[in-house]
C-alpha positions in Angstrom: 0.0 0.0 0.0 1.7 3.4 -0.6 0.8 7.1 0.7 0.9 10.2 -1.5 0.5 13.6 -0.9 1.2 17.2 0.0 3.0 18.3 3.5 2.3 22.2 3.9 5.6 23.4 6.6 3.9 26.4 8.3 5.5 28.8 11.4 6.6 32.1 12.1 9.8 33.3 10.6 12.9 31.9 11.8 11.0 28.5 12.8 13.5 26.5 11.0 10.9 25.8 8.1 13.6 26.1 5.1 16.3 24.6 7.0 14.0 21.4 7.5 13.0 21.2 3.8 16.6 21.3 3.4 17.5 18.2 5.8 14.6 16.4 4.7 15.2 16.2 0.8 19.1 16.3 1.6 19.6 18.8 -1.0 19.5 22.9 -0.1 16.7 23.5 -2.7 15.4 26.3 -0.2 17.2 29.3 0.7 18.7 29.6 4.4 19.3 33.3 6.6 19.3 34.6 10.4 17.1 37.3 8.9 13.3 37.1 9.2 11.0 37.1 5.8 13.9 35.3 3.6 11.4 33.0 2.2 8.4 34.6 -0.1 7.2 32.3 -1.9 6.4 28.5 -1.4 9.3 26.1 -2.4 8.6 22.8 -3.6 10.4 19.8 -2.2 9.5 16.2 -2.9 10.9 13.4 -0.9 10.2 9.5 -2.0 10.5 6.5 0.2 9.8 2.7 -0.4 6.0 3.3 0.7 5.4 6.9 0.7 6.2 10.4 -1.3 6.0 14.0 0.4 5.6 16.8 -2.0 6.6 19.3 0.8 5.8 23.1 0.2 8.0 25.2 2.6 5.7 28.5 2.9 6.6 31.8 3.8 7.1 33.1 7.8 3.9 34.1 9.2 4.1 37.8 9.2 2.9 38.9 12.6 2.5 42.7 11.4 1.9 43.3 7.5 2.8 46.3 6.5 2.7 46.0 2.9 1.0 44.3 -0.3 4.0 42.0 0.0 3.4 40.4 3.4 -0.6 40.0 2.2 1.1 38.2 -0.7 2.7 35.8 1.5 0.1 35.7 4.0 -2.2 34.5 0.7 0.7 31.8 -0.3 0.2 30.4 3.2 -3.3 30.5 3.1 -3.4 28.5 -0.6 -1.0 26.0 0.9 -2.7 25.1 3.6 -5.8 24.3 1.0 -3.5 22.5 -1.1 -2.0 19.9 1.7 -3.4 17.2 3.5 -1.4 17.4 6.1 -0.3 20.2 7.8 3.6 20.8 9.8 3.4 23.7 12.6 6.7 24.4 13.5 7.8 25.5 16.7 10.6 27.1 17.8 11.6 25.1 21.2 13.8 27.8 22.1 10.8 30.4 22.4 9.4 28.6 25.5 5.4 29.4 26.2 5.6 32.7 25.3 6.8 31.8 21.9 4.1 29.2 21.6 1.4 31.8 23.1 2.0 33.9 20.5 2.1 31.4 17.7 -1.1 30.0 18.4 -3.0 33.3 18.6 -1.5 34.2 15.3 -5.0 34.0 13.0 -3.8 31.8 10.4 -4.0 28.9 13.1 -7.8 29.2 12.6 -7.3 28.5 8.7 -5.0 25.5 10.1 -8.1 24.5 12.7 -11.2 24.6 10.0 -9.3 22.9 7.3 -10.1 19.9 9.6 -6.2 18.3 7.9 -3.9 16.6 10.2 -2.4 19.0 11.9 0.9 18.1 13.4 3.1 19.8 15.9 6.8 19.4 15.1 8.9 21.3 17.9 12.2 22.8 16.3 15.9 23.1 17.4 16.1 21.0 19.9 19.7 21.0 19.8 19.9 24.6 21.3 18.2 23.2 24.6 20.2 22.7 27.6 18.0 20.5 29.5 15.9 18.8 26.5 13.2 18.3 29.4 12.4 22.0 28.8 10.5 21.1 25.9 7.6 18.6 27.8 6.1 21.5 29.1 6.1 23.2 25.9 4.8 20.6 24.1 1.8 20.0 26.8 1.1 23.6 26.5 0.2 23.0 22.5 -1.0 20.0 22.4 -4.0 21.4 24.9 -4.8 23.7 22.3 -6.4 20.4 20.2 -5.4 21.8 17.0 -2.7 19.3 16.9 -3.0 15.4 16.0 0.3 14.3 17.7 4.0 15.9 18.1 7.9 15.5 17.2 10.8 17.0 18.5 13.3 17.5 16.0 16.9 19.3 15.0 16.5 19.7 11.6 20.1 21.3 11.8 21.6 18.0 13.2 19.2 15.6 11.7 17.9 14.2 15.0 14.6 12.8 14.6 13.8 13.2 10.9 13.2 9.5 10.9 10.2 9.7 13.3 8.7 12.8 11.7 8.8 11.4 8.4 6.9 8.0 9.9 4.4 10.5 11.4 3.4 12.1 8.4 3.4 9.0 6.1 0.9 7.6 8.7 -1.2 10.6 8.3 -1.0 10.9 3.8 -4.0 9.5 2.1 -3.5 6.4 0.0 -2.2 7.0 -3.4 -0.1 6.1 -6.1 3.2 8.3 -6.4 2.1 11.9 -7.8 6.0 12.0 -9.5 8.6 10.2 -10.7 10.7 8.9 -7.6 13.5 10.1 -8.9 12.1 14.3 -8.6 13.5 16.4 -6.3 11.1 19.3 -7.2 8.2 20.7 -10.0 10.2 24.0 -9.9 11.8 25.1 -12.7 15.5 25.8 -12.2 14.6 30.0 -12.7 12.9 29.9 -9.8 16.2 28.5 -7.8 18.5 30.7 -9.7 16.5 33.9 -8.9 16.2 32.4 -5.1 20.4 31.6 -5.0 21.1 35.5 -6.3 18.7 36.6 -3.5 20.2 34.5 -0.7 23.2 36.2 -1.3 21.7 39.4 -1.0 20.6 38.3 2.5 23.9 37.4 3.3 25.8 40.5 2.5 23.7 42.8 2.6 21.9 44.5 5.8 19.2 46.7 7.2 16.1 47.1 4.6 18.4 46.2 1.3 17.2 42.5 1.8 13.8 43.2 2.2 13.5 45.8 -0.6 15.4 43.2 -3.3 13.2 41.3 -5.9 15.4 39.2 -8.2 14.4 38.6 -11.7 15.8 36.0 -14.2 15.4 37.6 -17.5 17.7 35.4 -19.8 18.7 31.8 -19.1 20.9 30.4 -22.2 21.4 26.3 -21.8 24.4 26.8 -24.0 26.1 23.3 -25.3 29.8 24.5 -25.7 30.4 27.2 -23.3 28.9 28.2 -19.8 25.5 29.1 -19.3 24.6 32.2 -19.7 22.0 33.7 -17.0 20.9 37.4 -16.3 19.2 38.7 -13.5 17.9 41.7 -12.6 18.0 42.9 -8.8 14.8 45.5 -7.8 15.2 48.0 -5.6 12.8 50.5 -4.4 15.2 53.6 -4.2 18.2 54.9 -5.9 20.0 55.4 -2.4 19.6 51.2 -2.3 20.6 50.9 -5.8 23.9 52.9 -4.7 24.0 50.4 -1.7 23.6 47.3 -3.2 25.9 47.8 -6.1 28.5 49.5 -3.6 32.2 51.5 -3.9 33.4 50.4 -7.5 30.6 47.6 -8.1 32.1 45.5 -5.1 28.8 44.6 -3.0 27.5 43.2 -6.5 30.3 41.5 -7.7 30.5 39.9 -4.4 26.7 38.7 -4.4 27.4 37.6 -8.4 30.8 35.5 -7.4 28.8 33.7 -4.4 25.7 33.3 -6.7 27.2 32.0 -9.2 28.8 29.1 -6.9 25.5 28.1 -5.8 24.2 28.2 -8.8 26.7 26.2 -10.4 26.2 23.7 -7.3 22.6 23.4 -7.9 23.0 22.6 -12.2 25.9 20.9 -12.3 27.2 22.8 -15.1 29.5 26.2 -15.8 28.0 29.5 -15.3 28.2 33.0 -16.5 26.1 35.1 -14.5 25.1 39.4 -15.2 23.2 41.1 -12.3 21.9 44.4 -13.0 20.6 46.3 -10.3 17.1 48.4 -11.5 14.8 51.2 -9.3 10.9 50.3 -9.6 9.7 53.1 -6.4 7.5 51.3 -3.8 7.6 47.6 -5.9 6.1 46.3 -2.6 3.2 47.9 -2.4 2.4 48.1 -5.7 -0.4 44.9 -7.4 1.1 45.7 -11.1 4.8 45.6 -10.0 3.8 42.4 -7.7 2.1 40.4 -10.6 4.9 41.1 -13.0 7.1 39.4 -10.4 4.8 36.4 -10.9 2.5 37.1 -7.2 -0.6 36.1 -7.3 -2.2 39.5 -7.0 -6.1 40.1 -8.1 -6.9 42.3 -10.8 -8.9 44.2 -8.3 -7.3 43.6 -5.1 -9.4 45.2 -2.2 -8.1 48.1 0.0 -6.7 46.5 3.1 
């Protein structure tokens, strides 16, 4: 008898939702930063066993306080995976304590996670950083009373402690099926998506304040060529010249330094040579705006309500 179907990984940002994707497909298909918000849209990560296949979709961090059309955006991505799943990961951040769970589960998109009446499970995250790993019963108790929850796992995604049990949870919870993809898939993203992901990881990582949050990347020419490296281009959006100054820094340093990393990850991830052109363009208030938002591929409505 096999078990198909699709694992929605839901929490706040900073929950450790990317980095278990990660651990779980054994391949870094999502991108990784200290800094909340890093993921915006959902990534797709498929994971095949003997009995069982998880098409994972690692969602954006629940934004506690949206303050633009952005976080609605993400909020709706959330929203649309829960739909799409039938069964549900809440992650927890163990280090957080009560108040970290208090605040989680008065976060409204719990109710979405309550009336979608899916198996809702409880998976409590880096457990390595715990002292005393007794910490966590309490924590655990404290959910679990709120009956949203089927069952729980303790994990360390960033260790790989546990991963076994948690993926024997979830199988026992996936409907019966045939497989949905060939075992062999890692993902139904195509590799754009990835590049334009791997260009704005960098940006995370070397760049600080709001730059991060203000940078859209856009793949505009991807060239599978057969003799020579691929060629790729990208453009960066800002939402000010003063970032634009910023991000391509003293001499074209701060980009040249996000293209070299980039391009190493990217090269990683396809397995081939790359040669890679960032260019760094102004669109003014790109996050608040639906026309800039569905030319980056959101899912915005034609006639999306004031807020």
């Amino acid at each position: 008898m096999k078990r198909a179907g699709f694992v929605a990984i839901l929490g706040k940002p900073n929950a450790g939702k990317s980095t278990l994707l990660n651990a779980l497909i054994g391949e870094p298909l999502a991108i990784v930063s200290p800094k909340p918000e890093t993921t915006r849209r959902p990534v797709v990560g498929i994971l095949t066993t003997d009995h069982a296949q998880m098409v994972f979709l690692d969602t954006p961090g629940i934004v506690e306080h949206p303050k633009f059309e952005l976080h609605h955006q993400m909020l709706t991505e959330i929203r649309q995976a829960i739909e799409d799943a039938d069964v549900l990961l809440v992650l927890l951040d163990a280090t957080g304590g009560i108040p970290e769970a208090e605040r989680l589960l008065a976060e409204p998109i719990l109710e979405d996670v309550r009336s979608s009446g899916k198996p809702a499970i409880l998976v409590l995250t880096k457990m390595d950083a715990l002292e005393e790993k007794a910490a966590a019963l309490p924590l655990i108790e404290y959910a679990m009373a709120s009956g949203l929850f089927v069952t729980s796992v303790a994990i360390s995604a960033l260790k790989g402690k546990f991963l076994d049990e948690l993926v024997k949870v979830i199988t026992e919870h996936l409907p019966e099926s045939e497989f949905l993809y060939d075992p062999e898939q890692l993902s139904t993203q195509q590799e754009r998506f990835f590049v334009a992901e791997y260009v704005r990881e960098q940006v995370y990582r070397f760049c600080h304040h709001e730059i991060p949050y203000a940078v859209e990347v856009i793949v505009t020419d991807f060239d599978e060529r057969e003799d020579a490296p691929w060629y790729i281009a990208a453009e960066l959006i800002v939402e000010r010249h003063s970032q634009k100054k910023i991000l391509i820094g003293h001499g074209g340093s701060m980009i040249k330094r996000i293209g070299e990393a980039a391009r190493k990850r990217i090269e990683a991830h396809l397995g081939v040579p790359v040669y890679l052109d960032l260019y760094v363009k102004v669109r003014e208030r790109w996050r608040n705006n639906p026309t800039y938002l569905r030319a980056f591929g959101y899912p915005v409505p034609q006639k999306s309500q004031k807020r």
